[in-house]
C-alpha positions in Angstrom: 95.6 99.1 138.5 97.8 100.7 140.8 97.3 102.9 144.0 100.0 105.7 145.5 100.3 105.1 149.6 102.3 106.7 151.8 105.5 104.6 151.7 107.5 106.8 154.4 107.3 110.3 156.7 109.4 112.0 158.7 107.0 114.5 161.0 108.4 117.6 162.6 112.1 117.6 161.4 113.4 121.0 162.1 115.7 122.6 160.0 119.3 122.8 160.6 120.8 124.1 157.6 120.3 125.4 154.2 123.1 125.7 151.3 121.5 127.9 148.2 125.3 127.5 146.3 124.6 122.9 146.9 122.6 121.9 143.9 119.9 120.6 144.9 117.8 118.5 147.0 117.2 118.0 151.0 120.1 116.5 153.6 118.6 114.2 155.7 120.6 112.1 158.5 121.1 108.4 157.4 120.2 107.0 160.6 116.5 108.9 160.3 116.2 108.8 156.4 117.4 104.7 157.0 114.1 104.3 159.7 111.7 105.0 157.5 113.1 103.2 154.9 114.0 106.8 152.5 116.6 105.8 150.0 119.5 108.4 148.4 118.1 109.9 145.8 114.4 109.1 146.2 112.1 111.6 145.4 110.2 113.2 148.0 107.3 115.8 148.9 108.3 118.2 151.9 105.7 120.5 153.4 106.7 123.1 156.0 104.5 123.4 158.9 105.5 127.1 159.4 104.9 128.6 156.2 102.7 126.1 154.4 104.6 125.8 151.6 105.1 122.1 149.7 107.6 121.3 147.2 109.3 118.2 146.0 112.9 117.2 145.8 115.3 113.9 146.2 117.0 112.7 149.4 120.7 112.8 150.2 122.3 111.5 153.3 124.3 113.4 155.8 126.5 111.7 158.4 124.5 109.5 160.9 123.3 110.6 164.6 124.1 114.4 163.5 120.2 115.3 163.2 120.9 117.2 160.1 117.7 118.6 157.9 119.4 120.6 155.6 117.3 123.0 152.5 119.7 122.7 149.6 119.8 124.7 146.4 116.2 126.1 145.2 114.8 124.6 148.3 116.3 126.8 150.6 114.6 130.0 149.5 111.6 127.5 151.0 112.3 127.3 154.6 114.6 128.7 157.1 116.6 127.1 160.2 113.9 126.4 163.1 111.2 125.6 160.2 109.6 122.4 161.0 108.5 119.9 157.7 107.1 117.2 157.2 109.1 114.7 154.8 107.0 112.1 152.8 107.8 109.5 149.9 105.4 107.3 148.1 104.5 104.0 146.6 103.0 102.3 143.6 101.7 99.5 144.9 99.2 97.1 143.5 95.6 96.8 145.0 96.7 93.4 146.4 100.1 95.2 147.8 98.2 97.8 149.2 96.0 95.7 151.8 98.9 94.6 153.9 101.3 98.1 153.1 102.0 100.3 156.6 103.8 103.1 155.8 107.3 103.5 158.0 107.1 106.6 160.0 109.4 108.6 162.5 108.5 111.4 164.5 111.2 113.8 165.4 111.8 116.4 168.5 113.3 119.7 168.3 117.1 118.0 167.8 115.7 115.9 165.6 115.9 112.7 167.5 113.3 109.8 167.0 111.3 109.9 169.8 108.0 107.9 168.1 108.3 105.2 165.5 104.9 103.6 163.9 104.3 101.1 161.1 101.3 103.2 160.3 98.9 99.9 161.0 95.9 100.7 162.2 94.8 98.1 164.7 91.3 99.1 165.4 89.1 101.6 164.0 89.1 105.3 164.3 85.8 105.1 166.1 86.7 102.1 168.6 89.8 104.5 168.9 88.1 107.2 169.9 85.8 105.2 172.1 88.8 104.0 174.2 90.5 107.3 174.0 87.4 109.1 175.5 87.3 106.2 178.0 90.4 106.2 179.6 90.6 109.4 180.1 87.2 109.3 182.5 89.2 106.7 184.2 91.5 109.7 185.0 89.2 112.5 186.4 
């Protein structure tokens, strides 16, 4: 049996173009597609935080360190420049794959550079996480 995980996610791109005439697909800068491990041509699910909307479409690269998030063809009557989205891809993975798979995320600010990288490994618990969390922050009062 298989399972679909997250394989990779780019949170909080902004858009920075969109081409109705290209034919297709989303523009994604090779430097940030390449951190998370998003090949050309893979399919993808997009959601844009500002309208809600989710659709699906395949990656192409746009020149490195440009920051470009561009809406191509169909996709562009689904967002607008300034929109923020979330980029995901997934994996079929084996059960036994699955219990050592982190996802590879990147987390974007407003010119899309990376300013957050994670493996998507959770090292403790969401409760022990909490606990700490709660902790240290009546270290801080």
């Amino acid at each position: 049996m298989y399972v679909t995980l997250l394989k990779s996610k780019i949170h909080r791109a902004v858009v920075t173009g969109a081409s109705l005439d290209y034919e297709g697909s989303l523009s994604v800068s090779s430097d940030i597609a390449e951190t998370v491990g998003l090949l050309p041509y893979e399919r993808i699910l997009v959601g844009n935080l500002q309208n809600g909307k989710r659709f699906e479409t395949y990656v192409i690269y746009a020149p490195a360190g440009k920051g470009v998030i561009e809406l191509n063809g169909a996709t562009a009557h689904l967002g607008k420049i300034g929109d923020l989205l979330t980029i995901m891809s997934f994996a079929r993975l084996t059960r036994e794959e699955a219990k050592s798979h982190h996802p590879r995320i990147a987390v974007l600010d407003r010119q899309n550079r990376i300013i957050r990288r994670e493996s998507g490994e959770t090292p403790i618990s969401r409760r022990e996480w909490e606990a700490e969390v709660a902790h240290s922050g009546s270290r801080r009062t």
